[in-house]
BAFI-3210 file (N, C-alpha, C; in Angstrom, 3 decimals, decimal comma, padded with zeros to 6 digits):
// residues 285
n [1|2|3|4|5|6|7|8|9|10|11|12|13|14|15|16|17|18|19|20|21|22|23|24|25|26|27|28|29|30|31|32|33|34|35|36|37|38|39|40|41|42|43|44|45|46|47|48|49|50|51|52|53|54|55|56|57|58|59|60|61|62|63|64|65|66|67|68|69|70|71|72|73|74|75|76|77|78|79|80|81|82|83|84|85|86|87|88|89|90|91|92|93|94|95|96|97|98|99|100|101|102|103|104|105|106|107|108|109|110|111|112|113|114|115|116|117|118|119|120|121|122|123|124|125|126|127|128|129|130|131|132|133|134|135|136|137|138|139|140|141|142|143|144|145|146|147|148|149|150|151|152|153|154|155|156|157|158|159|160|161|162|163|164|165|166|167|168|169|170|171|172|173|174|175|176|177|178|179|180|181|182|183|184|185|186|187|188|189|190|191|192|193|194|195|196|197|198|199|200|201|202|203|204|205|206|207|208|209|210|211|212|213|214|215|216|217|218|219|220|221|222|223|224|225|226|227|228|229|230|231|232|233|234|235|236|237|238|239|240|241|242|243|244|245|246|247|248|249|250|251|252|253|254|255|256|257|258|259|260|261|262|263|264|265|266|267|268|269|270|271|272|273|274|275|276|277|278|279|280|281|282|283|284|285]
n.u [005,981|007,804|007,246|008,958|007,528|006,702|006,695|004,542|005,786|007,828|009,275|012,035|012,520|013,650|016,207|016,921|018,081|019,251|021,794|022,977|023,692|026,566|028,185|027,960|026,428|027,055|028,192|029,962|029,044|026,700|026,874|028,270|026,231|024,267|026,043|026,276|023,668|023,835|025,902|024,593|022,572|022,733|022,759|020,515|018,496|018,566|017,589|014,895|013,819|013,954|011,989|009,912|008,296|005,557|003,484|001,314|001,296|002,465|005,061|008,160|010,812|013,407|015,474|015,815|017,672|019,291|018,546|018,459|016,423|014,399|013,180|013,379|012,150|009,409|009,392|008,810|006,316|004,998|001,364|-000,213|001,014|002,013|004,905|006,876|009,340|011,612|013,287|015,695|016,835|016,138|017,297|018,422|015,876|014,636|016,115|015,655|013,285|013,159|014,746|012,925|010,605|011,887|012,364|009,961|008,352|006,000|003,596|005,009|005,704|007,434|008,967|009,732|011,256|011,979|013,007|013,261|010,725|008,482|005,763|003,777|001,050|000,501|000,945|000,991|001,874|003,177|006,029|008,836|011,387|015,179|018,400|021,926|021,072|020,397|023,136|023,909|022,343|022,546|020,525|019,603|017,899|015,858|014,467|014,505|012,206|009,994|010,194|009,269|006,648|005,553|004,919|002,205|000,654|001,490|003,141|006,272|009,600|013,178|016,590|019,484|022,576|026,116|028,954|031,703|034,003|036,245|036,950|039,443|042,620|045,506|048,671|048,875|048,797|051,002|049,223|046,701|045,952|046,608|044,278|042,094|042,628|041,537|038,887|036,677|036,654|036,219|033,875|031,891|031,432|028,894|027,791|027,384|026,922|029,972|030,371|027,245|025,842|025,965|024,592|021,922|019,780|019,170|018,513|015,809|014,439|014,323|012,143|010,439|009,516|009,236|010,137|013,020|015,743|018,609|021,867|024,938|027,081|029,946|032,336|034,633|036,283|037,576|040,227|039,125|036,432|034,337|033,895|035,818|037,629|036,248|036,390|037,954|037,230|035,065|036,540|037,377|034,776|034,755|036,370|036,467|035,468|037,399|039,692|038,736|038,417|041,187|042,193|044,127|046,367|045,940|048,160|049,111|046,776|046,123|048,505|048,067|045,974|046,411|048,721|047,642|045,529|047,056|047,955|046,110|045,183|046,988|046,945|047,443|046,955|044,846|041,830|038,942|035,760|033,398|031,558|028,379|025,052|022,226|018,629|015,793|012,179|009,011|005,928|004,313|001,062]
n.v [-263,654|-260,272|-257,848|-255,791|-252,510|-250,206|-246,600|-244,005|-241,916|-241,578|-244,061|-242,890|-240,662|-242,175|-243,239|-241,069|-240,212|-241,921|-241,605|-239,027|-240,157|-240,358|-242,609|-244,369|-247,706|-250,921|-254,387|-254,104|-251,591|-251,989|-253,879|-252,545|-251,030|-252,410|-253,105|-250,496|-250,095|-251,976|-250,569|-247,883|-248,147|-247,937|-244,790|-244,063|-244,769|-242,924|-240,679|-241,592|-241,662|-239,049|-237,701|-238,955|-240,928|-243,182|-246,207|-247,624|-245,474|-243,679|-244,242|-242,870|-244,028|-242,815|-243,419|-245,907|-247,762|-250,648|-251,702|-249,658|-248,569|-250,036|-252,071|-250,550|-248,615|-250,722|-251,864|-249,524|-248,820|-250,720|-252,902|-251,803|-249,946|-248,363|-248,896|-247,478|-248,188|-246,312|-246,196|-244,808|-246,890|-250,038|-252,554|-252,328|-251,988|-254,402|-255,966|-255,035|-255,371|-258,304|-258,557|-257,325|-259,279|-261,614|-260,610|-260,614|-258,628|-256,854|-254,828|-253,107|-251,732|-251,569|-249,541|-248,321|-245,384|-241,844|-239,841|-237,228|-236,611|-238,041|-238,508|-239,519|-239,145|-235,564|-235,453|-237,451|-239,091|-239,593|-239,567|-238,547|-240,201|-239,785|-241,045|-240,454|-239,538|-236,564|-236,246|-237,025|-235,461|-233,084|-230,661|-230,287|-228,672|-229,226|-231,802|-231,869|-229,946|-232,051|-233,866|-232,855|-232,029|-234,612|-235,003|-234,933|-232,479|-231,328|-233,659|-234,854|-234,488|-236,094|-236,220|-238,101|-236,826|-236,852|-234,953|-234,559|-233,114|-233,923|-235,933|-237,914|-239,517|-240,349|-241,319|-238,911|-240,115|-240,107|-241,322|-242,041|-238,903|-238,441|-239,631|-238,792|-236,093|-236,720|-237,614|-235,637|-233,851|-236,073|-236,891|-235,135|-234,327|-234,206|-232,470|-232,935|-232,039|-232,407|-232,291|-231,503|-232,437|-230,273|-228,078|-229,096|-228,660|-225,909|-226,235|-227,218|-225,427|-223,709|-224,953|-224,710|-226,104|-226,638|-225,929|-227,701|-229,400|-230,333|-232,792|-233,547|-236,054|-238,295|-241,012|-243,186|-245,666|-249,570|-251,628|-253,909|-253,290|-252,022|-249,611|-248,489|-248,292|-246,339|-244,254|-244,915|-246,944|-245,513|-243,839|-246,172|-246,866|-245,847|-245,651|-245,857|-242,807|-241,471|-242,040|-241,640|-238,543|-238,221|-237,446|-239,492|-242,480|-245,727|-247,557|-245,372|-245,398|-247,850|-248,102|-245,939|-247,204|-249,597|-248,981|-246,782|-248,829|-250,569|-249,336|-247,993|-250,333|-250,976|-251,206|-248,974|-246,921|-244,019|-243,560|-241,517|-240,815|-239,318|-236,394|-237,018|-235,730|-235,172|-234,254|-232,840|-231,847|-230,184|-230,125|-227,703|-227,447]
n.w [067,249|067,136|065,082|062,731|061,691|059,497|059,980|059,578|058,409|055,311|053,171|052,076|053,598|055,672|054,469|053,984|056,582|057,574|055,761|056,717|059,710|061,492|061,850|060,737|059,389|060,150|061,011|063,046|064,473|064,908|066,855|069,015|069,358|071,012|073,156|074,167|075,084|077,514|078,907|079,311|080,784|083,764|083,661|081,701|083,703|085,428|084,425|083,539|086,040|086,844|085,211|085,329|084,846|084,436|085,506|083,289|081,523|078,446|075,527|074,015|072,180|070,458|067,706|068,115|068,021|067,863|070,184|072,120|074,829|075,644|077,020|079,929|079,570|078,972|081,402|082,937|082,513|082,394|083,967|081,963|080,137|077,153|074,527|071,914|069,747|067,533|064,838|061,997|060,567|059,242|059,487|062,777|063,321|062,886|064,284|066,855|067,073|067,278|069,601|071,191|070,942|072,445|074,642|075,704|075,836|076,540|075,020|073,283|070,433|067,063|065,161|062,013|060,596|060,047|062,595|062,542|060,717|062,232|061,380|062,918|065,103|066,713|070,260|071,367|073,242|076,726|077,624|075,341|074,539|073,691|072,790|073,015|069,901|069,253|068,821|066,604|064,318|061,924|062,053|064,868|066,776|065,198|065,562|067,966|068,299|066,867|068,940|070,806|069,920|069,706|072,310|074,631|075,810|078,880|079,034|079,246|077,863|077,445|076,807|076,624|076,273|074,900|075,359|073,968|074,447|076,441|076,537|078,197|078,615|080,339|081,613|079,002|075,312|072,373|070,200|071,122|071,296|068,312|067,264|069,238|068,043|064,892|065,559|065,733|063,653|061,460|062,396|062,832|060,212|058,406|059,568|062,099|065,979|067,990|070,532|072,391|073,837|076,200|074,561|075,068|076,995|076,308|073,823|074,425|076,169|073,927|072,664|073,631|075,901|079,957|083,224|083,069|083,266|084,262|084,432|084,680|084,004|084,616|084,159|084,807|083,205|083,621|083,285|080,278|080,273|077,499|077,199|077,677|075,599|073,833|072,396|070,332|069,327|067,757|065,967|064,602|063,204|061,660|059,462|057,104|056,067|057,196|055,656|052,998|053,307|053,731|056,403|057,275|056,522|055,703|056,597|058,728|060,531|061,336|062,797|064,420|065,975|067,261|068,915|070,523|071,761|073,082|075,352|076,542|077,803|079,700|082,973|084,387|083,368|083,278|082,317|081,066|080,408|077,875|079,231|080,006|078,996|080,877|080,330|080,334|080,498|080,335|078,737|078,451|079,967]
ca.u [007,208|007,265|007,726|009,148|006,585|006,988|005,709|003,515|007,262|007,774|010,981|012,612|012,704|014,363|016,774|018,075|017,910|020,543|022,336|023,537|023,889|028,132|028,562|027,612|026,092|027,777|027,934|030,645|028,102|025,522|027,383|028,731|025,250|023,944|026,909|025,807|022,317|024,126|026,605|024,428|021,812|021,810|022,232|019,387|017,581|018,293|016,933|013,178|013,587|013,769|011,445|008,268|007,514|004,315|002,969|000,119|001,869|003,025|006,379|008,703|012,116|013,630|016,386|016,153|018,751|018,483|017,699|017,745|016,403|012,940|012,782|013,459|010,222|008,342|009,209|008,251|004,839|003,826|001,422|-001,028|001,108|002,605|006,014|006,771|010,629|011,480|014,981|015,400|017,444|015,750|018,215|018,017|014,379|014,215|016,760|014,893|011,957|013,929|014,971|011,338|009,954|013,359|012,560|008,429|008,363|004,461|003,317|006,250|005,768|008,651|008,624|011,029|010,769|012,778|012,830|012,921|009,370|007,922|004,227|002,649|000,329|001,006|000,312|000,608|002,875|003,747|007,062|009,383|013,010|015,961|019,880|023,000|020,341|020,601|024,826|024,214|021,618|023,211|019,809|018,917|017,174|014,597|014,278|013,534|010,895|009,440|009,956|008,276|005,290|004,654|004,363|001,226|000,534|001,788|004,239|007,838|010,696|014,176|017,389|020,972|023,691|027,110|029,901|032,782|035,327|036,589|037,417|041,086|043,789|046,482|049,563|048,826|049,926|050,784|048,807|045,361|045,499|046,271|042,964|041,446|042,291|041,034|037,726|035,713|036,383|035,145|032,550|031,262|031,618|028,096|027,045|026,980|028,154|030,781|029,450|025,997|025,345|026,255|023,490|020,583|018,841|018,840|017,713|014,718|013,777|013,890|011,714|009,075|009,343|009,106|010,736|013,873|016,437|019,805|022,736|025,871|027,785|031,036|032,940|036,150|036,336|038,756|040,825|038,167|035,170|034,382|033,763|037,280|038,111|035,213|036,878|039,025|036,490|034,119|037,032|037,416|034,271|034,430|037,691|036,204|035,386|038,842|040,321|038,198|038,724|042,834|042,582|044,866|046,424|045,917|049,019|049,097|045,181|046,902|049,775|047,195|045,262|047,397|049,763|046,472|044,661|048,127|048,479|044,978|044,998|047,912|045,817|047,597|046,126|043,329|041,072|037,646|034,683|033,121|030,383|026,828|024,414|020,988|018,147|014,698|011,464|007,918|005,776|003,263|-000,193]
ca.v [-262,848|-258,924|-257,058|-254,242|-252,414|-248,523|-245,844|-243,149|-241,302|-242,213|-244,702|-241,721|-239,982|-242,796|-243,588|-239,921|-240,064|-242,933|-241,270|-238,384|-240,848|-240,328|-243,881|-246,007|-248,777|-251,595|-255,358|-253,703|-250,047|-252,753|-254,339|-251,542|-250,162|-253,372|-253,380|-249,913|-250,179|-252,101|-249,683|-246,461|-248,373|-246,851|-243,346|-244,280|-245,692|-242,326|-239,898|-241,858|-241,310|-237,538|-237,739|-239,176|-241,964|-243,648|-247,314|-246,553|-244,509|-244,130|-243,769|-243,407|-244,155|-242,380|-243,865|-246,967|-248,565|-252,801|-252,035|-248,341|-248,934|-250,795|-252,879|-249,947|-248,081|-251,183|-252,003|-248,363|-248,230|-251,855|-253,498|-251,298|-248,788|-248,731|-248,380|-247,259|-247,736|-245,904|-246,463|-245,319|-248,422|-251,461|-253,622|-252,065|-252,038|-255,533|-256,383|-254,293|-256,351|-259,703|-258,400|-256,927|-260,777|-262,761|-260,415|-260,848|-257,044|-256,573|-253,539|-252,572|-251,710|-251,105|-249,180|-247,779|-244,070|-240,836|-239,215|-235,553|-236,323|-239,281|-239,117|-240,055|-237,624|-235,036|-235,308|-238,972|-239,859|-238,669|-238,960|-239,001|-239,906|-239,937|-241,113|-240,172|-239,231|-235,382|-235,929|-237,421|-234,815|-231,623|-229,664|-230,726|-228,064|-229,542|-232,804|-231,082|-229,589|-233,304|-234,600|-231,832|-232,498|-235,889|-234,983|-234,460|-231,358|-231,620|-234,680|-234,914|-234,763|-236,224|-237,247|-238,318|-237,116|-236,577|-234,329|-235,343|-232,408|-233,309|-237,430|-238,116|-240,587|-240,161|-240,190|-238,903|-240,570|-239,087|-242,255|-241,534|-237,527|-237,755|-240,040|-237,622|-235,151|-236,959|-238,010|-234,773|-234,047|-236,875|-237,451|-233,607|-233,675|-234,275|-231,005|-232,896|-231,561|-233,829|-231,440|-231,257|-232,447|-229,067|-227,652|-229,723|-227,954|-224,367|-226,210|-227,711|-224,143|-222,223|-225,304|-224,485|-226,795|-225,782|-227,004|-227,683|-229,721|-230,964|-233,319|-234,230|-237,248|-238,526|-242,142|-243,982|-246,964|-249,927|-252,456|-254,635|-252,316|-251,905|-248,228|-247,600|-248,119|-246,154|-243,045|-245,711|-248,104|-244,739|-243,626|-247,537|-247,413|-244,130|-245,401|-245,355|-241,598|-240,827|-242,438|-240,685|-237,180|-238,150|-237,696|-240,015|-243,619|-247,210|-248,046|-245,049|-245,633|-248,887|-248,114|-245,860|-247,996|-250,343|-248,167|-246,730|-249,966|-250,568|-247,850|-248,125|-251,677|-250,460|-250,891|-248,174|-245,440|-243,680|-243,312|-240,722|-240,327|-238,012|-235,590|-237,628|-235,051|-236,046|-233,248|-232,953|-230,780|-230,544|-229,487|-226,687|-228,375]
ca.w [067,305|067,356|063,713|062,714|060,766|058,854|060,559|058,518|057,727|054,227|053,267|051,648|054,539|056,147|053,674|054,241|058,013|058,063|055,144|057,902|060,506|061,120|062,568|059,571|059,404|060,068|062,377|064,111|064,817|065,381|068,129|070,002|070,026|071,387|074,217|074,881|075,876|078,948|079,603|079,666|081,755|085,167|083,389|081,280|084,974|086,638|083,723|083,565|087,015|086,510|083,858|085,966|083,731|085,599|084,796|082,094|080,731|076,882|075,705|072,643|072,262|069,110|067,013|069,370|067,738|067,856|071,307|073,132|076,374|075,196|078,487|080,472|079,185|079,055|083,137|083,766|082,188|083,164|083,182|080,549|079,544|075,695|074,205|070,514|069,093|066,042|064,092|060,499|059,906|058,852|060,080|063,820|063,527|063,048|065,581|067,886|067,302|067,853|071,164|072,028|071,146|072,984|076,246|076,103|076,471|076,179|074,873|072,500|068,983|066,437|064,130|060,874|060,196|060,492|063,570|062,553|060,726|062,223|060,724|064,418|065,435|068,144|071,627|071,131|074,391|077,665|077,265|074,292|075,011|072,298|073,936|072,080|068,469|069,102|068,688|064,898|063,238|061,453|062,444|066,481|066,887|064,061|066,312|069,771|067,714|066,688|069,717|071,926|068,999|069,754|073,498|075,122|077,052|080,148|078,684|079,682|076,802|078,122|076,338|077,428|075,032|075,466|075,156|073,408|074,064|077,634|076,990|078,126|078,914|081,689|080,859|077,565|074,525|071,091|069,609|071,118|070,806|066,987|066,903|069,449|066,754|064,112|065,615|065,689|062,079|060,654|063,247|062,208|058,423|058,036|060,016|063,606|066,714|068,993|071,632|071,752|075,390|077,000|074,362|075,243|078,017|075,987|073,088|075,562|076,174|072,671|072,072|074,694|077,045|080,779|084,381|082,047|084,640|083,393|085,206|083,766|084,452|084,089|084,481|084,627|082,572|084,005|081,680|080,456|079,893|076,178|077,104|078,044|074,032|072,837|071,022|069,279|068,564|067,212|064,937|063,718|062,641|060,422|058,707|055,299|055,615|057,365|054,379|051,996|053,559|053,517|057,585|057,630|055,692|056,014|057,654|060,342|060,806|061,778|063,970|065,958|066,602|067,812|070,225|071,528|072,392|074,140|076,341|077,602|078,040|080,763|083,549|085,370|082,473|083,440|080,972|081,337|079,608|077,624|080,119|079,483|080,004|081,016|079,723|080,781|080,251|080,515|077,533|079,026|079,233]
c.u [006,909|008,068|007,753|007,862|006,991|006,153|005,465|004,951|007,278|009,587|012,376|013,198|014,005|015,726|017,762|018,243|019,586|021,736|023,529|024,391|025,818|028,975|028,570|026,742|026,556|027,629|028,704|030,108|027,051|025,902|027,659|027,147|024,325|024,792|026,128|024,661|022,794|024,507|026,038|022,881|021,286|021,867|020,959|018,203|017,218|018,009|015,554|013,157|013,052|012,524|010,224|007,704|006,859|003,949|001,329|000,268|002,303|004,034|007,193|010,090|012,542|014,938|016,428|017,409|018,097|018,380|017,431|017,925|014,927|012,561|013,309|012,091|009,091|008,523|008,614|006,737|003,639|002,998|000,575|-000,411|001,536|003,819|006,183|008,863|010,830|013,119|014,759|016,027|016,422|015,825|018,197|016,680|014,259|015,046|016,220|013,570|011,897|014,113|013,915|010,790|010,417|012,891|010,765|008,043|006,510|004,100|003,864|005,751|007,003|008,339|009,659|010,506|011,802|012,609|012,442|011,633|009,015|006,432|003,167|001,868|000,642|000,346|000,389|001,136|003,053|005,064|007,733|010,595|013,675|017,619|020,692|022,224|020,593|022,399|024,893|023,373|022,663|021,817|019,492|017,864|015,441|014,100|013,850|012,260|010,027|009,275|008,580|006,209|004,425|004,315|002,635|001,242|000,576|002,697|005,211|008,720|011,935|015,090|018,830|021,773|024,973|028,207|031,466|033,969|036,253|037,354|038,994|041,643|044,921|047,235|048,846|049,631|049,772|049,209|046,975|045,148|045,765|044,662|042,191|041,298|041,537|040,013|036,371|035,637|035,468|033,934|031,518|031,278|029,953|026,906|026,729|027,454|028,829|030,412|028,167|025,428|025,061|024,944|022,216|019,175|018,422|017,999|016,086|013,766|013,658|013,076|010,176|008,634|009,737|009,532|012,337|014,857|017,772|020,768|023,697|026,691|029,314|031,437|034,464|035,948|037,376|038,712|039,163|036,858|035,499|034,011|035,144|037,933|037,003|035,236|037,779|037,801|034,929|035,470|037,562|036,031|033,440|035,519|037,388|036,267|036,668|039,412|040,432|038,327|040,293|043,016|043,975|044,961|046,024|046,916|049,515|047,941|045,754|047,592|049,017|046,616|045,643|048,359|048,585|045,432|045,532|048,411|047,236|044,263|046,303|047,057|046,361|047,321|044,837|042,951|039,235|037,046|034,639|031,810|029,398|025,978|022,998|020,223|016,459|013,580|010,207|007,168|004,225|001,826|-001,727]
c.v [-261,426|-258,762|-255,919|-253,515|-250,700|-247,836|-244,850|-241,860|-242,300|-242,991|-243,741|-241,074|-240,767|-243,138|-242,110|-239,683|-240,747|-242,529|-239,965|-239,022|-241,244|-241,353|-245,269|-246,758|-250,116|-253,176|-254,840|-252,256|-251,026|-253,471|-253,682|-250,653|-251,248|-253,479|-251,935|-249,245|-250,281|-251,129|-248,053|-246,805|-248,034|-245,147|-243,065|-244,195|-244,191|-240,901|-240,559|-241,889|-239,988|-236,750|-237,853|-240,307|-242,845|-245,497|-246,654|-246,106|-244,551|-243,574|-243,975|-243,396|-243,933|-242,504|-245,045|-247,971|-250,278|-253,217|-251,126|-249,080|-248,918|-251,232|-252,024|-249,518|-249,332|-251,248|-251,118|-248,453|-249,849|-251,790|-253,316|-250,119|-249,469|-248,215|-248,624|-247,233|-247,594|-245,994|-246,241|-246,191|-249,728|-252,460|-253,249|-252,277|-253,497|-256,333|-255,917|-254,790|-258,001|-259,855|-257,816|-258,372|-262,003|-262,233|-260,643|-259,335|-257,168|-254,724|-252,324|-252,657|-251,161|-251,150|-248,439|-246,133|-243,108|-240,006|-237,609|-236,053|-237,387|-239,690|-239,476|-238,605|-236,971|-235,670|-236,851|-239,856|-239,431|-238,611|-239,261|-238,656|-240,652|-240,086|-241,302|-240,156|-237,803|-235,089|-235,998|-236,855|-233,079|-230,501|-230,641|-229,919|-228,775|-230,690|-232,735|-230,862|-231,103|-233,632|-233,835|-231,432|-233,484|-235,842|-234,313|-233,546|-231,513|-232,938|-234,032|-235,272|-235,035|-236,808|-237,227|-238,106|-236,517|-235,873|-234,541|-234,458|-232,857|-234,887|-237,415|-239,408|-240,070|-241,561|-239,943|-239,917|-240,081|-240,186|-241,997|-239,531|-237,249|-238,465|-239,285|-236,217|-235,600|-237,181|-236,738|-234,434|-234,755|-237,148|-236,064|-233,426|-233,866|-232,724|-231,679|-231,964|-232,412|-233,298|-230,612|-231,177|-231,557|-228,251|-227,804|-228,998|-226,640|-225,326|-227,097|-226,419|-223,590|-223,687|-225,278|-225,030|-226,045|-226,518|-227,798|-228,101|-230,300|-231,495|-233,604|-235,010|-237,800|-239,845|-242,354|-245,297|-247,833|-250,964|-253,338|-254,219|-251,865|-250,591|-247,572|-247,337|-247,195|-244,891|-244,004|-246,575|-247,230|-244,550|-244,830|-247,649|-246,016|-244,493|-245,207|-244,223|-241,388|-240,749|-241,467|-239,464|-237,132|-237,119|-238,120|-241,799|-244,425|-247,339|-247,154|-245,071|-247,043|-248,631|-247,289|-246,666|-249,034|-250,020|-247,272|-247,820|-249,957|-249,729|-248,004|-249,454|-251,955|-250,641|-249,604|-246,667|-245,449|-242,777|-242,261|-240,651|-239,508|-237,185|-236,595|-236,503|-235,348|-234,656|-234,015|-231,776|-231,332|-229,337|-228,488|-227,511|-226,845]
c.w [066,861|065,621|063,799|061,589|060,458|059,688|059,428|057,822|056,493|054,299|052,800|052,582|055,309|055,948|054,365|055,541|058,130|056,557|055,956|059,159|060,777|061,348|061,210|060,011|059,172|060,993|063,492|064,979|065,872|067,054|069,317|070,433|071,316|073,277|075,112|075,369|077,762|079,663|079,802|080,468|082,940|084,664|082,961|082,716|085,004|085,562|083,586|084,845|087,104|086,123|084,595|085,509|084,593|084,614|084,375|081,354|079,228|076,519|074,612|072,730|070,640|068,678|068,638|069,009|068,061|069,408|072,508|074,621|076,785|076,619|079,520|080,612|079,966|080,775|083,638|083,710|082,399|084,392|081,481|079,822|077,600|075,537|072,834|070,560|067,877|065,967|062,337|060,126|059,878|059,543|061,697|064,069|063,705|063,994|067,008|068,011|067,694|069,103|071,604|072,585|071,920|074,218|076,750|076,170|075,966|076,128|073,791|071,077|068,510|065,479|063,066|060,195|060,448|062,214|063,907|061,721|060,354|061,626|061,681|064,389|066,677|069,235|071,409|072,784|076,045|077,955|076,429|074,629|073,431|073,387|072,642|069,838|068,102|068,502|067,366|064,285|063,365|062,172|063,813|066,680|066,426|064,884|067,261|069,522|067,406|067,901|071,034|071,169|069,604|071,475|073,989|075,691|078,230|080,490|079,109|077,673|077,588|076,740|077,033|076,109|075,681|074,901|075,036|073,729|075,084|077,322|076,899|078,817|079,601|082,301|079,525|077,024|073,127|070,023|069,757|071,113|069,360|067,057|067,598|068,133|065,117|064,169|065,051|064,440|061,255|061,040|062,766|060,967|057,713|058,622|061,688|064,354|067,850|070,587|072,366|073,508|076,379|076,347|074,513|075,896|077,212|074,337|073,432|075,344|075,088|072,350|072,690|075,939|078,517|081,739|083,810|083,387|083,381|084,547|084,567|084,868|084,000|084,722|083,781|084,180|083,201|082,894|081,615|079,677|078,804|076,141|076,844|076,541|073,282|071,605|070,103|068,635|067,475|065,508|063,907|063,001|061,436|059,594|057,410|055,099|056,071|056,315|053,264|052,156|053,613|054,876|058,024|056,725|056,892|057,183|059,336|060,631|061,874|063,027|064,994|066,370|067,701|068,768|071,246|072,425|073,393|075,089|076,750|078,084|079,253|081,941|084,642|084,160|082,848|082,655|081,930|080,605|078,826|078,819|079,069|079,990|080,204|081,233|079,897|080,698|080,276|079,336|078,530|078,900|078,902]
res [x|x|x|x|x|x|x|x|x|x|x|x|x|x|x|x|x|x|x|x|x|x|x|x|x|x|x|x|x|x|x|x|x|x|x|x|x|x|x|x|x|x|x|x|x|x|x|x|x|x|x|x|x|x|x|x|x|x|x|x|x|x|x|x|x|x|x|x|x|x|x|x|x|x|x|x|x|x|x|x|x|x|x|x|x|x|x|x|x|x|x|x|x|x|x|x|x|x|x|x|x|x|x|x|x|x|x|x|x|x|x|x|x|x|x|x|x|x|x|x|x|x|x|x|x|x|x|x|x|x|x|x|x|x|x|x|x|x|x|x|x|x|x|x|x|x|x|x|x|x|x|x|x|x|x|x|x|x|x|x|x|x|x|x|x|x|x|x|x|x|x|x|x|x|x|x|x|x|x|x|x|x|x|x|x|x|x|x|x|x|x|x|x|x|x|x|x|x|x|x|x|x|x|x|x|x|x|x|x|x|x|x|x|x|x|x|x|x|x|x|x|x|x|x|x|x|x|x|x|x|x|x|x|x|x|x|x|x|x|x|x|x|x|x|x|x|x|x|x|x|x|x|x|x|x|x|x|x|x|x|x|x|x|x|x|x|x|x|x|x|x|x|x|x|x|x|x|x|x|x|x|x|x|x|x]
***
């Protein structure tokens, strides 16, 4: 069976990695990240498309969460290539090694470390991809920089993150635009940004990278799809800090929740995304 093992980032490091991290840590974080491996699957597909990723090839997936998009990589780079997943969580790491050893993935190591300073040595990869990681660090910038490190010369850097300002519901209802209003707050009180996606590509370039391509994407969720709840089910799983910042109480934390599920469980509300944007570059060789 596959283990998670430390990478040359010290635990310290780690410790404060997932200390930033604006989602928590939680079974209910854990789950939703788990669901959305599936659901950002063909975006995922059609950025290592972009990207070039060759069988042979070597490849890192950064903050893979308890499962990224491990068996993506590994399909690409079979049957000698390698794939590295890093998570500073523990608990992801070793779920991410459960589901490496459950799918047979050959080639996959997992590993526990920070992402802004993983300890690998440069040039280690040809490409290093990161999906929705750039949305939860206060410095991004500092991360482009890591990631465009561990690439080889003439490596590919790609990530998919997404832009939180645009997601709506139709008709409106007062129920999901106070939690719209409440999300970005708390989701930003650590120095993120809820809109990061739109910055990706420029921070590509002030990081050196070259051939610099970008796509953005957008979807409609229908009843059913655990996407269509996903600004509700993000600000359910921040309620401690809402709380603690006096956002908002218990009991209307409550009653949104509850008149928003309802209203988009309407199946005649149409519900939209946030923009995914999908970010690409080539490190000069």
């Amino acid at each position: 069976m596959a283990e998670s093992i430390r990478s040359a980032a010290d635990s310290g490091a780690a410790q404060d990695a997932n200390a930033v991290y604006a989602l928590g840590s939680s079974q209910d974080e854990s789950a939703r990240l788990l669901r959305q491996a599936d659901e950002l699957a063909a975006d995922s597909a059609a950025l290592l498309d972009r990207a070039g990723l060759r069988p042979g090839q070597s490849a890192i997936d950064l903050g893979c969460g308890p499962r990224g998009i491990l068996e993506l990589l590994a399909e690409r780079v079979a049957p000698d290539g390698r794939v590295v997943g890093l998570d500073a969580d523990p608990a992801h790491a070793a779920m991410a090694a459960e589901f490496t050893a459950a799918r047979e993935l050959a080639g996959v190591k997992i590993m526990t470390g920070d992402a802004m300073r993983t300890g690998l040595p440069s040039g280690s990869f040809d490409l290093v991809h990161a999906r929705t990681l750039l949305i939860n660090v206060p410095e991004p910038a500092e991360l482009v920089a890591e990631m465009v490190r561990l690439a080889r010369p003439g490596g590919r850097v790609a990530a998919l993150e997404p832009d939180c300002e645009y997601w709506m519901c139709y008709p409106p209802h007062p129920a999901y635009a106070r939690l719209s209003e409440i999300f970005p707050v708390v989701f930003c009180r650590n120095g993120a940004d809820h809109a990061i996606g739109r910055r990706v590509p420029e921070l590509f370039r002030e990081a050196g990278l070259e051939d610099v391509g970008v796509e953005a994407r957008v979807q409609m969720y229908p009843p059913g799809n655990s996407r269509r709840t996903i600004r509700l089910d993000l600000v359910r799983s921040m309620r401690a800090q809402v709380l603690e910042m006096e956002l908002a109480g218990e009991a209307e934390l409550d009653e949104l929740d509850a008149a928003a599920r309802a209203h988009l469980a309407d199946p005649h509300t149409v519900v939209v995304s946030a923009l995914s944007f999908m970010a690409w570059g080539r490190k000069p060789a």
